[in-house]
Structure formats: structure tokens, C-alpha cells
N, C-alpha and C positions, 0 to 999 in steps of 0.2 A: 880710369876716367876717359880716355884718351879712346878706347874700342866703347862707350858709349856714345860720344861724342860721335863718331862715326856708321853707328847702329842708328842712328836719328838719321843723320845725312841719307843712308842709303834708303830708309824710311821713308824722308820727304821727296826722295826722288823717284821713290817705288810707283808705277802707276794701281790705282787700286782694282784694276780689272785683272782678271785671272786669261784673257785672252793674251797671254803675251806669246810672242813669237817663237819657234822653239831654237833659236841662234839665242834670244836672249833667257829662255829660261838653264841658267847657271843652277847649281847647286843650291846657292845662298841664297836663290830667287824662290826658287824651290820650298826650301826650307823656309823660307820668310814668309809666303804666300800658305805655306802649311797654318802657321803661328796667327795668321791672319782669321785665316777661316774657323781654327780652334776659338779663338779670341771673342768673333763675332756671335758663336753659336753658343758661349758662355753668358755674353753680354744678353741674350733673347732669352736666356732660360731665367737669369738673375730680374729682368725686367718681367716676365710674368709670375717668378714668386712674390716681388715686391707689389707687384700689383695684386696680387693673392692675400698678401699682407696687409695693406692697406684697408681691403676689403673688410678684411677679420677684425681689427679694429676699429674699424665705424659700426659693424655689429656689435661687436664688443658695447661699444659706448652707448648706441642706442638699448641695447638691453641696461646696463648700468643707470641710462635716463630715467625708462622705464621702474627699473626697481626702485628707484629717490621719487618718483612719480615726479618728474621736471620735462619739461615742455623737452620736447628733440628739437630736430634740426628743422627749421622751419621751409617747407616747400613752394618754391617759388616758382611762380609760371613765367612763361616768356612773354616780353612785352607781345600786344596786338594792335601796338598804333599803326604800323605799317602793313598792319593784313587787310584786305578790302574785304572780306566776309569773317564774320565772328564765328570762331572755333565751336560746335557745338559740348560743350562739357560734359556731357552724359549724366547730371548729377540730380536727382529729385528733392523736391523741397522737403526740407526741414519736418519730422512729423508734429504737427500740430501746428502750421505756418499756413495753414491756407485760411482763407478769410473767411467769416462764415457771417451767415444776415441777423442782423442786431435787429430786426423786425419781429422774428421769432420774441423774441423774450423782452420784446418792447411791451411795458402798460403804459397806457399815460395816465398820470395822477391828475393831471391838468392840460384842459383842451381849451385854446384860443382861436377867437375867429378874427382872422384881420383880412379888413379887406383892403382894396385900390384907395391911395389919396386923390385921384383922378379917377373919374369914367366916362369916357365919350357918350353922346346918345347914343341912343339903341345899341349897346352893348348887352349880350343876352349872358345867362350867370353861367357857365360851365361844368360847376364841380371844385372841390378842394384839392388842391397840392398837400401831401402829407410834408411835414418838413422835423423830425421828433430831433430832442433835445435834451439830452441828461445833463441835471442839477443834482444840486444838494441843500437843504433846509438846512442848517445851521443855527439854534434863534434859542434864546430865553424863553421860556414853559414855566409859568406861574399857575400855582393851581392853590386854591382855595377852597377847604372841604366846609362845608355848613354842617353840623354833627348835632342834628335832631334833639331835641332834650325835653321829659319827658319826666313829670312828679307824679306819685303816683298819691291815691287816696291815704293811705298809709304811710305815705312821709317820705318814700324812697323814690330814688332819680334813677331814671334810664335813658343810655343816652347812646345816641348812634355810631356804629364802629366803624376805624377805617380800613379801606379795602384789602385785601390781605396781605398785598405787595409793598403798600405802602406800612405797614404794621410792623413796628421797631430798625423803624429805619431812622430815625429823626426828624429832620426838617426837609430831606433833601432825598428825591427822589432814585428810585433803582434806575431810568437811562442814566440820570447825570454820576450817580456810585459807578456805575459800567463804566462809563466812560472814562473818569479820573483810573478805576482797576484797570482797565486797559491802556489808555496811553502810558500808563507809570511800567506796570509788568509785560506788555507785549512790544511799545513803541521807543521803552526805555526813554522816556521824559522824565525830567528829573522836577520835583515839587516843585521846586520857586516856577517855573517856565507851567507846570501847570494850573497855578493858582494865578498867574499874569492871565493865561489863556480863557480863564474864568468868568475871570473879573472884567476880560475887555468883551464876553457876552453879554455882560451886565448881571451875573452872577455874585451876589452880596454871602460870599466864603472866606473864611481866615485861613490862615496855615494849620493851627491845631487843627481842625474839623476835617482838612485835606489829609494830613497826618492819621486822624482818627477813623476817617474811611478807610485809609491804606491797610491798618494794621489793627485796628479792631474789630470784635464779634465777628472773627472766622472760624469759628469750629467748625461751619459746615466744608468748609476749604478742607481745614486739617482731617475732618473725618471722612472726606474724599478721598484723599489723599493716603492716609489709610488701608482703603478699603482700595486702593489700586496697588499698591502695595503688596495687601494679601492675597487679592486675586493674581496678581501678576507670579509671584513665587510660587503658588498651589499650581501654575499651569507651565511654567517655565522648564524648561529641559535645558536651562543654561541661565547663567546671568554672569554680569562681569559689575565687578568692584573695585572703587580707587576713591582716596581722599583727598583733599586740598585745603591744608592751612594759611590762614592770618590773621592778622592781629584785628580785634575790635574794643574800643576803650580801654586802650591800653593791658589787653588778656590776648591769650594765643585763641583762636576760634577752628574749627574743623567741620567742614564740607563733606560729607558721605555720601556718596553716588551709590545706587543699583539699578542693575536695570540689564535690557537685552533689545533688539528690535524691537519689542511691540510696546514695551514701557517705560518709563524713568521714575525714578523715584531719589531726592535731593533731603538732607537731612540736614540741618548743623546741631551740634554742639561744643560742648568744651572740651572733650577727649578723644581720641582715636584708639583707645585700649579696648582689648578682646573683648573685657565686659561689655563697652560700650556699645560697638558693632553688633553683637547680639542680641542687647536692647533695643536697637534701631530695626535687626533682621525679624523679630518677630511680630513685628506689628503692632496691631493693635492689642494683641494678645498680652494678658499679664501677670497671667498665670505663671509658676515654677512648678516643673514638672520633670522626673526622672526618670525615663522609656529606655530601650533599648538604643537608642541614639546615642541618649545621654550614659548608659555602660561604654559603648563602644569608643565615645570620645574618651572618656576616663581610661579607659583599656592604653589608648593610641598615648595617654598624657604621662603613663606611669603612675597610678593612684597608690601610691603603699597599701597594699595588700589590709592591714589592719584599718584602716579607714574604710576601703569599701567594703566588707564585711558589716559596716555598721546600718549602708542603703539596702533599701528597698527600689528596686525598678517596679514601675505599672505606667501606665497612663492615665490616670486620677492626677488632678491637680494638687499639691502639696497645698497651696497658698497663694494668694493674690499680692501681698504687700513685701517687700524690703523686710519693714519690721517682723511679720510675723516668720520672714523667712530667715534671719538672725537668729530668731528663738527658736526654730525648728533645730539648726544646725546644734544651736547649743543643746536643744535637748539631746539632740544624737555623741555631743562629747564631743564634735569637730572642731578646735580651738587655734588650730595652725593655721596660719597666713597663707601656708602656700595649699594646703588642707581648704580651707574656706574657697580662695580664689577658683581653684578646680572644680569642686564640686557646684558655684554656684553657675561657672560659664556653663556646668554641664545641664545644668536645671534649664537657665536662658535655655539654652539649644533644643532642650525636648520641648519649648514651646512654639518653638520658628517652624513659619511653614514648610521651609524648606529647610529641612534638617540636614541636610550634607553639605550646606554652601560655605559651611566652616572648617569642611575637613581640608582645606586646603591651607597650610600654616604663614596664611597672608599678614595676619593683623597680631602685633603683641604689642609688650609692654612696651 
């Protein structure tokens, strides 16, 4: 304790310059001024690993930002209130930020002349100031068809039809159906808030009838819908699938996604089983069908040997219905559960446009 104690003393009384005199450089001075310079040149090297250190770890973290996609460290410039000339930034505007002339693509619907509430004499007329103004119409459209009628010598009526847009629509015309389909599916407006919005057009609409635009006579939707479907598979070189359950009146309900860049396609039902996925992946097809597809997935499922023995592969449709595809199976003598379920996922499949989008063993029981 006692030679540290006195290891400090001579320390603090050491001058820290290496110029010392050579009457006082002693051994111990020596020696001490050695330990010094050792110390110092250890202290520069451990300060630029830690600074090496540091470094690596804010790379570190900003790559780690990066891969969670979370905002980094946010870059902040130096104040410029005390600069008398603003720093030029070097930085070009925003692509699509420059302003462009709303004259181009100006029509007027409606041109007003307004002139002076005052005019001195002899004031002579100059010319018009253009001044354009975008509105929007918003208004209740009543239309009244008069529908010609028409007896003929023979006893029979002929009577005039309505225009073809207006032809099993009801009461209530294709803008005002567009518009309720649009703000409910595109604006996510929920019914009451649309039938208030109606009503205070002076639109005479119930709930049922807002209801019954929503969700009735869309086949053409669904046959759209379809047919995007099968185009979208017959041309895809990928697609990705996922489901999403919940409950609706009180039953489990299930969401079917497919789709890739260029499409979507949105299903519900009640199951998310193989069968079902299959029935959803062929579209509008509804055909059962046994091809080469449909061996191969068999091959992939382990079909007992004595069952498939009893198919036929082609691409000839078997049948169109559930029913008639029940009686097929029993004609062929397939009576097993797990015998039926295999052979019928394999049928579904050789109807799907996309016949390999199942070989991936996503979907079971």
C-alpha cells in the first residue's frame, strides 16, 4: 500500500514533458517516462478501435432498420438562422411536383358574362378576363318515361320500351346504383350514412332497396370476376395464396385470396379444406376431370396401388355435377373415405387452370 501510495506522489510531481534535464533524469524517471509513453500510445490505438467500433454498430443498426423497414436515424441539418445567404441544397424537385396549366384540360360547361356595377362615360369595352372555376353538380334527377301504347286492330297492345340502361334496374336509375356501389365498396361508407346521404338529396329510398342494390342481381360482377380469375391463372407464372377466418352469424366463415401483381381474386366460404381451395382454384369450370395432373398428384398422395388401377386418365370431362360424380366413383367401386377424398381433389385439379398451384402442400384438413 505504502510503494503505491508513493508511485502517485512521484506521479503527480512528475512534469509530463520528456524534456527533462539529464541531472534529473534518474533511472526511475526513466523508467516512469518509458511507462508513460507505452500508456499513451495504447490509450490512441484503443480510442481508434472504439471509434472503429462504434462505427460498425450504427451500420449494424441501420442495416437491422432497414430489414424491419423502420424509419433510421433521422438527418438533421444545421440551423440557418444565423447564416446571411441560404445554403444552396443541390436537391431537384420531387418528380411529378412541378405545376402544370389547368387551362390545357380546362372545358367550360358554363360561361357567364358579368360585367362592371359601375361604368364611367365613355368607357370603351376591352375584352374578357378569363377567370375558370371548378364545381360540382350534385342535385336530384327525376326522370319520367311516357311509354307510348299502342291496341292494335286484333286486340293486342304494344307498348314502348325502356332504354336499355334503364331495363331491370327498378325504380332507380344506373348513376344513382353507381354511386350507392361505389361509395359502400370503394369509399367504405357504411348503409345508414348512405341512405342519410340520399335522403338529404331528396332521394325517396328505404334501407331495403339500398340493401337490395348492394347485394342483388350481380351475376354480372360474379361472372366477371370469374373470368378474371381464369384469365389471370391461364397466364400467371406465379401466384401466391393465403386465407382469413371469422365468424359470421354466429359460423366460422373463410376468406380465399389468389392472386400475383397483375390480379386479385377474393372468395368466401365456409371451409378452407383441400376440396374447397380447389373448387374456388378452378373457376368457373365445373367439370371433373382425370389428366395427367390428376395421376401425378395421386402418384405424389400415395393412391393404393388397387384403386388406381381402376382410373382412366384423358382429358374428356367425366361429369359436371357432385351428383353425377358420386355415381361415377361408385360405379368404379371406390367406397373409402380416404379413397373418395383423393381421387375427387384429383378430378378438381385436372380442371384448374393452373394445375400445379396445388402441388405445394399448403391447404389440408
Amino acid at each position: 500500500m505504502g510503494t503505491i501510495i508513493w508511485f502517485n506522489i512521484c506521479m503527480s510531481n512528475l512534469p509530463l514533458n520528456k524534456d527533462i534535464s539529464e541531472s534529473e533524469r534518474t533511472p526511475l524517471v526513466e523508467w516512469l517516462l518509458k511507462i508513460i509513453t507505452e500508456q499513451q500510445q495504447l490509450i490512441d490505438q484503443l480510442e481508434a478501435k472504439v471509434d472503429q467500433l462504434e462505427q460498425k454498430v450504427e451500420n449494424l443498426d441501420e442495416q437491422l432498420l432497414v430489414a424491419k423497414k423502420l424509419k433510421g436515424k433521422p438527418k438533421i441539418r444545421p440551423s440557418t438562422l444565423n447564416q446571411t445567404e441560404k445554403p444552396s441544397l443541390g436537391r431537384k424537385k420531387r418528380a411529378g411536383s412541378e405545376k402544370r396549366s389547368k387551362k390545357i384540360s380546362f372545358v367550360p360547361d358554363e360561361q357567364r358574362i358579368i360585367e362592371p356595377i359601375e361604368l364611367p362615360e365613355g368607357a370603351k369595352f376591352n375584352g374578357y378576363r378569363e377567370y375558370d372555376v371548378q364545381d360540382l353538380v350534385i342535385k336530384k334527377h327525376n326522370i319520367r318515361f311516357l311509354l307510348a301504347e299502342y291496341v292494335t286492330q286484333a286486340g293486342k297492345t304494344i307498348v314502348g320500351q325502356l332504354p336499355e340502361e334503364y331495363q331491370g334496374q327498378g325504380h332507380y336509375g344506373v348513376t344513382l346504383r353507381g354511386f350507392v356501389l361505389y361509395q359502400h365498396h370503394q369509399c367504405r361508407v357504411p348503409q345508414p350514412l348512405i341512405i342519410e346521404q340520399l335522403r338529404e338529396l331528396g332521394i325517396d329510398i328505404s334501407s331495403g332497396q339500398v340493401n337490395r342494390i348492394l347485394i342483388c342481381d350481380k351475376e354480372l360482377f360474379h361472372q366477371e370476376q370469374k373470368e378474371v380469375l381464369k384469365a389471370g391463372l391461364e397466364t400467371a407464372e406465379y401466384v401466391h395464396t393465403d386465407d382469413t377466418g371469422t365468424r359470421h352469424q354466429g359460423k366460422n366463415g373463410y376468406c380465399t385470396v389468389i392472386g400475383n401483381d397483375l390480379f386479385t381474386y377474393f372468395r368466401s366460404s365456409e371451409s378452407k379444406s383441400r376440396d374447397n381451395y380447389l373448387r374456388i382454384l378452378r373457376a368457373s369450370h365445373q367439370d371433373f376431370v382425370l389428366n395427367e395432373y390428376s395421376r401425378s398428384y395421386l402418384i405424389a398422395r400415395q393412391l393404393p396401388v388397387s384403386t388406381m388401377v381402376k382410373l382412366q386418365f384423358s382429358e374428356r370431362s367425366i361429369c359436371q355435377t357432385d351428383r353425377q360424380w358420386q355415381a361415377y366413383l361408385q360405379q368404379l367401386g371406390i367406397k373409402s373415405q380416404s379413397g373418395v377424398k383423393l381421387v375427387t381433389e384429383a378430378a378438381l385439379l385436372g380442371s384448374a387452370p393452373l394445375a400445379w398451384a396445388i402441388s405445394r402442400d399448403d391447404y389440408s384438413e
